[in-house]
N, C-alpha and C positions, 0 to 999 in steps of 0.2 A: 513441339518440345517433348523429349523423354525421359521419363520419370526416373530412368534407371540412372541418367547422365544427371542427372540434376539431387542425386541422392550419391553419386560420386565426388560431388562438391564439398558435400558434408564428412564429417567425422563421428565416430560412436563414442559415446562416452569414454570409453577406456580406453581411445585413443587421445582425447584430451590434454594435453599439458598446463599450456596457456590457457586461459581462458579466454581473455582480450585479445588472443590473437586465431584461436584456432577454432570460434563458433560463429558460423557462415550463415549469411542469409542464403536466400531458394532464389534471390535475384540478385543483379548487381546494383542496383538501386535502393538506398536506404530508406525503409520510412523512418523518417522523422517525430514521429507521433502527432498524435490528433490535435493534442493542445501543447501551449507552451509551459514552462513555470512560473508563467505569471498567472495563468490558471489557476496552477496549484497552490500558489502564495495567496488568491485570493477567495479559494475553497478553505483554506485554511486560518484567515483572521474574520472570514463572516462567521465561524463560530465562537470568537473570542467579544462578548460582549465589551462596550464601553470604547475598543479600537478603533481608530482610525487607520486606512490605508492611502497613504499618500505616492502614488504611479509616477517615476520619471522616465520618458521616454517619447517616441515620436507620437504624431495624432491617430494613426492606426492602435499602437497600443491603449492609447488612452478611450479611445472611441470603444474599444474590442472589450474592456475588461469595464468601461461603465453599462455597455447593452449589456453585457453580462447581469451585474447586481443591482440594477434599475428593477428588475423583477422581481429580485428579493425582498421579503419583508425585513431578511435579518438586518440587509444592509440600510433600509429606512428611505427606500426608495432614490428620485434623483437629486433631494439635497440632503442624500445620505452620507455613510461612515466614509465612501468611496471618493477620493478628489484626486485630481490629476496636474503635474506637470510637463508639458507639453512642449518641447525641446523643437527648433528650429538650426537651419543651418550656422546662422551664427553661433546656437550651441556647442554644436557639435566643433565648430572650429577655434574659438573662444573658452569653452568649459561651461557646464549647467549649475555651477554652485551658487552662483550668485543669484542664479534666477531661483534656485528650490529654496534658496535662504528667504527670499520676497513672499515666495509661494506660502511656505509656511507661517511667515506672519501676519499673510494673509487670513489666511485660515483660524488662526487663533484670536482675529480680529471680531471672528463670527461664531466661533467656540471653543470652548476648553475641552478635548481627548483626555482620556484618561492616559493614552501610551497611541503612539504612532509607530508603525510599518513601514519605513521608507524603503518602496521598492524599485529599483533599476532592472531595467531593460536592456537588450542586447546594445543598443547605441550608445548611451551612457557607462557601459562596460567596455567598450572598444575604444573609445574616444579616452577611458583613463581619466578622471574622476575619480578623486578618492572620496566616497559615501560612508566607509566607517568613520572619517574622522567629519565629514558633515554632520552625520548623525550625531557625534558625541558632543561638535559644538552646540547644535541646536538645543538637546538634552540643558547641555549646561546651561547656556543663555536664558532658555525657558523653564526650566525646572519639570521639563515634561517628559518621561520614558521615551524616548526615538530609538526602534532596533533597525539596523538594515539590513535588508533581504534583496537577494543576488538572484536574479531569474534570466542570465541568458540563456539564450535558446539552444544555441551555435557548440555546447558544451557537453550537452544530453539530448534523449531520446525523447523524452515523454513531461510528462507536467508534474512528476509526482519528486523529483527535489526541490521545485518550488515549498510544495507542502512540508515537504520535509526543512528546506531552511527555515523557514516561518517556525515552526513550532518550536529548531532550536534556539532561533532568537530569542525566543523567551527568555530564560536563561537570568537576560537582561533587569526583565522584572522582578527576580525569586531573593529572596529576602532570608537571612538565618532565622529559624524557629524554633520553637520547644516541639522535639517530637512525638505525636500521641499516637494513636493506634491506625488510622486510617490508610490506603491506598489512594496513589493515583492514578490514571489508564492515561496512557500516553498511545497516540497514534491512530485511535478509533477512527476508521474512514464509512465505513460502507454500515448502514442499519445505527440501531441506538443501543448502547450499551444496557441501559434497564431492561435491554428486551432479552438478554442472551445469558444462557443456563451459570456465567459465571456470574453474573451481578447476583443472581437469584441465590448461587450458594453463597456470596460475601454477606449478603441479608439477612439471610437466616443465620450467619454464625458473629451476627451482631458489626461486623468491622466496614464502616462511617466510607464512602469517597469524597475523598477531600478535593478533589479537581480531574475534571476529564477534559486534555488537552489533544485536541483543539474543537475538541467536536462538541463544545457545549460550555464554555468557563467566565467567568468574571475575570479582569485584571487584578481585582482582590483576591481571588480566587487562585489565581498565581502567582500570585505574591506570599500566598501563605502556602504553595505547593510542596516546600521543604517540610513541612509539621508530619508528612506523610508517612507511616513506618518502611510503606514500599514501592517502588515505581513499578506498574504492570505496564510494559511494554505490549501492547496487542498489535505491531505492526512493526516492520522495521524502521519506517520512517521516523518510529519514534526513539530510537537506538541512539541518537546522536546528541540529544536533550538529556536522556536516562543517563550516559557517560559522560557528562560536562555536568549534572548533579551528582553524580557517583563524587564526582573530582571535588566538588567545590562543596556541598553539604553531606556526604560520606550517607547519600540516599541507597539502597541497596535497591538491585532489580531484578523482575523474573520477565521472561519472552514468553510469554503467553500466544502465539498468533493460533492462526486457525485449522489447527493441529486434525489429523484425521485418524490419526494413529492411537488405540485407545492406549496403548504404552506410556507414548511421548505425552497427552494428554494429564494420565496418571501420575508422569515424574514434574510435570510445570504445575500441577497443585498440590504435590508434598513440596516440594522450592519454596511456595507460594507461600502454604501456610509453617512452614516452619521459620521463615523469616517474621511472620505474624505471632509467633511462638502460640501459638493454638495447634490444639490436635487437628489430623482431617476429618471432617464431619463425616457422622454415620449414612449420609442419605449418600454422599459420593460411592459409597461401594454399592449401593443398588443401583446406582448410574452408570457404575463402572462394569460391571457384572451383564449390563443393558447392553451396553456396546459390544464388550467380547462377546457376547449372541449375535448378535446383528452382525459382526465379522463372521464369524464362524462360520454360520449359513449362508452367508451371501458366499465366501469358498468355495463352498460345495457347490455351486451353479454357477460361479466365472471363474475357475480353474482354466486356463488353456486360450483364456478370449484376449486377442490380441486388439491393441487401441493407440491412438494415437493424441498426443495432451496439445492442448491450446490454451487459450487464456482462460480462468478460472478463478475466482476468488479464492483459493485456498493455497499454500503453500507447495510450487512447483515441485519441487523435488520429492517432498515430504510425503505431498498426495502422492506421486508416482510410485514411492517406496512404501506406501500403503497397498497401494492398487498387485504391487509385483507381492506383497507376502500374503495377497488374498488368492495368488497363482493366475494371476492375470500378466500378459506380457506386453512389455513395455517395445511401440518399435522404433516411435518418432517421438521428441519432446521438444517440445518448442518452449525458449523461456526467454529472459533478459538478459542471465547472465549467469554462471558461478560463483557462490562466494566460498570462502571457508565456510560460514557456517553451514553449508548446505553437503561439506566433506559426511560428515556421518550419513545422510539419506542417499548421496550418488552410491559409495562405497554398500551401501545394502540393496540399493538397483542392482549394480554389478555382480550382487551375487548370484541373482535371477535370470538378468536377459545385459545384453550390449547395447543400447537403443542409440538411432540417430541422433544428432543434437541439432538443430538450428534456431535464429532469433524469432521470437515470436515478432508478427503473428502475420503471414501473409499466403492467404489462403488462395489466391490465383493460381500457383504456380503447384502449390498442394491436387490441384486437382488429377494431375500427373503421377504424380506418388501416388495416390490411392489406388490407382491401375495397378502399381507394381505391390505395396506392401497389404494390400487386401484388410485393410485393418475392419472390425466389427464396429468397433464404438470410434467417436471422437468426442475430444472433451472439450468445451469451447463456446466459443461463436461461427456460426458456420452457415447456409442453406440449406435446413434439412430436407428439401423436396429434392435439392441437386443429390447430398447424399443418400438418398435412400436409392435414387436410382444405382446406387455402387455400392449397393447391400449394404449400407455403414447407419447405425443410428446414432442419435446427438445424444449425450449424455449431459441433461439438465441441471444446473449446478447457482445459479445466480442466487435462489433465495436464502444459499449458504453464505453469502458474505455477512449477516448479522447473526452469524452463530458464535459462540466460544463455546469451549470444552466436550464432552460425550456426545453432545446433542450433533455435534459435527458428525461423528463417526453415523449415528443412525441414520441420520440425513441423506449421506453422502451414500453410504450402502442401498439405502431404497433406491434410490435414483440410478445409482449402475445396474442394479435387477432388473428397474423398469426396462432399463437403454437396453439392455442383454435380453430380456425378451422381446424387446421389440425388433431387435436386432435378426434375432431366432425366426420372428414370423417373415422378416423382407424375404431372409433366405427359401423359405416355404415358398412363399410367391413367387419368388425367381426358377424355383424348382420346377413350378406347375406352368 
């Protein structure tokens, strides 16, 4: 295979139009990603205490996602929060309503939920079933919250709209309130929000979390999510919850994700706290003042160092338009996709460098590329014993996923000095 042919495949950013039509993968063969959304639908109600998730679909799924939360303490083991409906041929040819309609009374014969999860599966989605209006009967008949959550496979790449419908469903639960002073954090996936330098400055400037969905809430708890003064969005997936509370309780919200840029950073907690109508706390500019150091000097020692982006907890774009105004060059980026919101960080790439674009993440075919584009760093998941033999060193980034705010920028800076000098010394070796 050659690297050169298989970088002809691709397009550079500024050649981009489409998005959906014009960012190639390195093969012809699509991954489908590791998990489905029924993963992610049931990553995302094992932190909603007092829930049930009720699975309709064939016995692989239901087998797949109880080995799953049988190990869970959240889920309370095997006659836990998790129960399944188990769809056979005559479902699929007949319709599964009648049997999840049994199922569920089954279920309430043995306990009372606080709010159930009715989630379908690729079968029950093709065969056409309508599950919003099961859900609303069973709601009625029972007097018990039922949201439905849509997890076929056949639709997306990876597991993370599972999570992401789950959380919108909530929605379902959220009740009008008196609003007081607190936030919500919508979308936390990766680490614990009490651990990451934004909880720390909401603390000290006194202002309450009223619900952190999904990664930790009571059904009460979101039921009183509207009292909230603000939605902090720290992930996108939580972007579709924050705009169906925007609509229906006139919740305002700030995008906080995992910003690396101490700029972008700066402007998501003045948003933040002047929807809070509070000043910004005085410790933020020692914070702030922390990271534009920490960029400034990392510049001066990766000016010129050319790298290539992979999967990363931090925001694709955004990191890479961090990485290009520290003068580092941008040659390969691998992501999921384009969106608008991601228009302002391409647009400040493109002022630096043209970088390749293709889908993350498949690094076989990548081995090819690194002969031709010589990159120093990658950013990612990778082999670093394969890469070091190709002068390339890994740039460590995982224990960033539980960061928010400054703390991001220092983090991320040390870790590319480490990768760049280690980078430095392969090169020595390869010299001698």
């Amino acid at each position: 295979m050659d690297g050169n042919e298989l970088l002809g495949r691709l397009k550079t950013l500024g050649k981009i139009e489409d998005p959906n039509k014009d960012i190639h993968g390195l093969s012809y063969a699509q991954f489908p990603g590791t998990h489905c959304p029924l993963m992610g639908a049931a990553m995302a109600v094992r932190g909603i205490r007092g829930a049930y998730m009720m699975i309709v679909g064939t016995d692989e799924c239901s087998y797949y996602t109880k080995h799953m939360t049988i190990h869970s303490e959240d889920w309370g083991g095997l006659a836990g929060r998790c129960v399944s409906v188990t769809i056979d041929q005559h479902d699929v040819t007949f319709g599964c309503a009648k049997k999840t309609e049994e199922a569920f009374s089954e279920l309430l014969e043995e306990v009372t939920p606080e709010a159930v999860f009715l989630v379908t599966t690729c079968v029950p989605e093709i065969i056409g079933d309508d599950f919003d209006a099961i859900a609303d009967s069973l709601s009625e008949r029972y007097g018990i919250p039922v949201m439905p959550v849509h997890t076929e496979h056949f639709k997306c790449e990876n597991h993370m709209p599972g999570v992401e419908r789950a959380i919108t469903a909530c929605i379902r639960l959220m009740e009008p309130q008196p609003v007081g002073d607190g936030v919500n954090v919508l979308g936390q996936r990766l680490g614990r929000f009490e651990d990451t330098e934004l909880y720390r400055v909401l603390k000290s400037a006194g202002v309450p979390v009223c619900a952190m969905i999904p990664s930790g809430c009571s059904i009460a708890e979101i039921r009183r999510a509207p009292s909230a003064k603000v939605n902090i969005v720290v992930n996108d997936i939580g972007m579709p919850l924050a705009r169906k509370m925007k609509a229906k309780f006139g919740t305002p919200c700030v995008f906080f994700d995992k910003f690396s840029d101490p700029a972008r950073i700066a402007e998501a907690y003045e948003q933040l706290f002047a929807f809070l109508n509070i000043e910004v706390p005085e410790e933020l500019t020692a914070l702030s003042e922390e990271a534009k150091a920490a960029a400034a000097a990392a510049k001066e020692r990766l000016t010129g160092v050319p790298f290539i982006y992979g999967n990363t907890p931090f925001r694709c774009f955004e990191a890479c338009g961090f990485m290009a105004s520290l003068g580092m060059v941008p040659q390969l980026i691998q992501c999921h996709g384009i969106s608008e919101d991601d228009r302002r960080d391409t647009e400040h790439i493109l002022q630096c460098a043209d970088p390749y674009i293709t889908q993350v993440a498949n690094i076989a075919p990548l081995q090819y590329i690194y002969d031709v584009l010589k990159p120093k760093l990658y950013l990612g998941h990778e082999y670093a014993a394969r890469l070091r033999k190709k002068g390339i060193a890994i740039v460590h980034t995982d224990a960033g996923g539980g960061m928010l705010g400054y703390e991001v920028t220092t983090y991320f800076t040390k870790q590319l000095l480490a990768a760049a000098e280690e980078a430095e010394a392969i090169g020595k070796e390869d010299a001698q």
